[in-house]
C-alpha positions in Angstrom: 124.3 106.7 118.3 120.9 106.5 120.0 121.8 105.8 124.0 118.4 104.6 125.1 115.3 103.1 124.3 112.7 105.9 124.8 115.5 108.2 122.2 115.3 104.9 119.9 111.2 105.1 120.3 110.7 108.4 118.8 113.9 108.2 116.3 111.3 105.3 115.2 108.7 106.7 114.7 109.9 110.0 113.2 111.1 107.5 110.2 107.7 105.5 109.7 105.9 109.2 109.8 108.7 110.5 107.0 108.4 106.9 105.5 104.4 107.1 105.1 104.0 110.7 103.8 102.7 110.6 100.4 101.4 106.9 100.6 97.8 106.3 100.4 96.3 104.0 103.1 94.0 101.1 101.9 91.1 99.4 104.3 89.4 96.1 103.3 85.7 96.6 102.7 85.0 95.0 105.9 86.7 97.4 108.1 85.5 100.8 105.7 81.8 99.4 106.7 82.8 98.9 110.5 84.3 102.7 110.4 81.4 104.1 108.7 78.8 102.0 111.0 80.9 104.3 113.8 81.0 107.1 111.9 76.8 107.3 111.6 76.3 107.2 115.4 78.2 110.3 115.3 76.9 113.6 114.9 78.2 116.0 112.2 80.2 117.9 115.0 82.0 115.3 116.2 82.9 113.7 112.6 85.2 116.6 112.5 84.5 116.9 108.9 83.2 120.3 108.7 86.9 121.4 109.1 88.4 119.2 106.5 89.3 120.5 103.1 87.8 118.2 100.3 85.6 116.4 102.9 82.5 116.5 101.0 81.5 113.5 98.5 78.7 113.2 96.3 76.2 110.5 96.5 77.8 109.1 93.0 81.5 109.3 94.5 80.1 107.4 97.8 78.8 104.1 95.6 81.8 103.9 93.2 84.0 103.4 96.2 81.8 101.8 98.5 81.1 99.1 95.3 85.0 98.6 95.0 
């Protein structure tokens, strides 16, 4: 039994992080443009893409999902 509401808090949210592993997240079209408007007044650096795996995307990829 979970005694108080800070215990309850992070019981919580253990189970929506369990609950979301695996599941792809979708963004409207509106909110992808607003992201990437952010995303080009950042530098490469601070994108923090050079230290993703699979973070590259051809110019080809780019328009097939940015025409979806």
């Amino acid at each position: 039994m979970i005694s108080n509401d800070w215990q309850r808090h992070f019981v919580d949210q253990e189970n929506l992080e369990r609950d979301s592993i695996g599941k792809k997240q979708t963004y409207s079209q509106e909110s992808c443009k607003s992201l990437l408007l952010q995303l080009c007044e950042l530098n490469l650096d601070e994108t923090e893409l050079t230290g993703k795996c699979d973070a590259e995307v051809s110019k080809d990829e780019f328009n097939h999902e940015w025409e979806k």
